[in-house]
LUMNU-630238 format. One record per residue (C-alpha): y, z, x; residue number from 0; residue in one letter. Coordinates in steps of 0.25 Angstrom, whole numbers. Layout:
<rs>
<r Y="Y" Z="Z" X="X" num="NUM" residu="A"/>
...
</rs>
This chain:
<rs>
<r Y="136" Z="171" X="-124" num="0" residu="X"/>
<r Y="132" Z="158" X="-121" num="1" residu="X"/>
<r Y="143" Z="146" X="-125" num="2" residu="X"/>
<r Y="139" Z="135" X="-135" num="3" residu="X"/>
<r Y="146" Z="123" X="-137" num="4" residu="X"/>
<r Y="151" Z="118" X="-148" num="5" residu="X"/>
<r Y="156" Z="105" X="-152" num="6" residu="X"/>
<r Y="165" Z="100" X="-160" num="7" residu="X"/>
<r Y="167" Z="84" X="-163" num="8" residu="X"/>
<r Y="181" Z="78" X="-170" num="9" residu="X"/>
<r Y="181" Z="66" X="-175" num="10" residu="X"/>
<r Y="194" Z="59" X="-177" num="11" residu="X"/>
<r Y="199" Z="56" X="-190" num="12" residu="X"/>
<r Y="213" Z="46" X="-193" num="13" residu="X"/>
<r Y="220" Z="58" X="-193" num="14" residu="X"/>
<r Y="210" Z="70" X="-190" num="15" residu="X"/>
<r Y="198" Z="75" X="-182" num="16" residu="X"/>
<r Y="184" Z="79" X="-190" num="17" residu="X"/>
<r Y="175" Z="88" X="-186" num="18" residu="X"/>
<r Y="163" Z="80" X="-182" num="19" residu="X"/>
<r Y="151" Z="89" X="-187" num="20" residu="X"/>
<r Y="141" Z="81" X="-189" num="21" residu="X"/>
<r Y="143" Z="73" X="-176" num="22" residu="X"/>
<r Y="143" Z="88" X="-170" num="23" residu="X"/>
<r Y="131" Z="94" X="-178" num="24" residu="X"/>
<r Y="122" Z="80" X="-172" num="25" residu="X"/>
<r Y="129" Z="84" X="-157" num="26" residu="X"/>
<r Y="125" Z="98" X="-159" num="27" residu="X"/>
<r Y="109" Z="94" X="-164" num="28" residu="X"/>
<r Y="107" Z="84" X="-152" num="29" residu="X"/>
<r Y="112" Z="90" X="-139" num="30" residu="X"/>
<r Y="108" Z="104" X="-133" num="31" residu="X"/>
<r Y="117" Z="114" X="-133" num="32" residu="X"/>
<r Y="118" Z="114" X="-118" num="33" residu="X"/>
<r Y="121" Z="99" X="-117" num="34" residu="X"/>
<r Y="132" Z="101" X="-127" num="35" residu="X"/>
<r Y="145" Z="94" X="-118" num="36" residu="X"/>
<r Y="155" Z="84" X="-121" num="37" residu="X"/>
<r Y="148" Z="74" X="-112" num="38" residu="X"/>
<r Y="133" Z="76" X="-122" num="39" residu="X"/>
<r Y="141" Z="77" X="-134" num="40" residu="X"/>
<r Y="148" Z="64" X="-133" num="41" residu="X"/>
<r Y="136" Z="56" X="-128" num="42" residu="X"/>
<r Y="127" Z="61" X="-141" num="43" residu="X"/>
<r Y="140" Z="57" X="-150" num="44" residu="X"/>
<r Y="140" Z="43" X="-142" num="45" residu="X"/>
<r Y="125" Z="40" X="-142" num="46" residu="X"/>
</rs>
């Protein structure tokens, strides 16, 4: 069994966090699976 990763974005609401499935559905369609790390994640989210 090889591990996947999986990612999970929360965005914060005024008194909440929201799933952020669209934003995790782009990450997902743009960065190869053995690229998928913290570091890549946030750097796509910020560009």
């Amino acid at each position: 069994m090889v591990p996947r990763p999986d990612i999970r974005i929360f965005l914060a609401g005024e008194k909440e966090f929201y799933l952020a499935e669209d934003i995790m559905a782009d990450v997902e369609q743009h960065i190869f699976e053995k690229d998928m790390n913290s570091e890549s994640i946030c750097n796509f989210i910020k560009s």
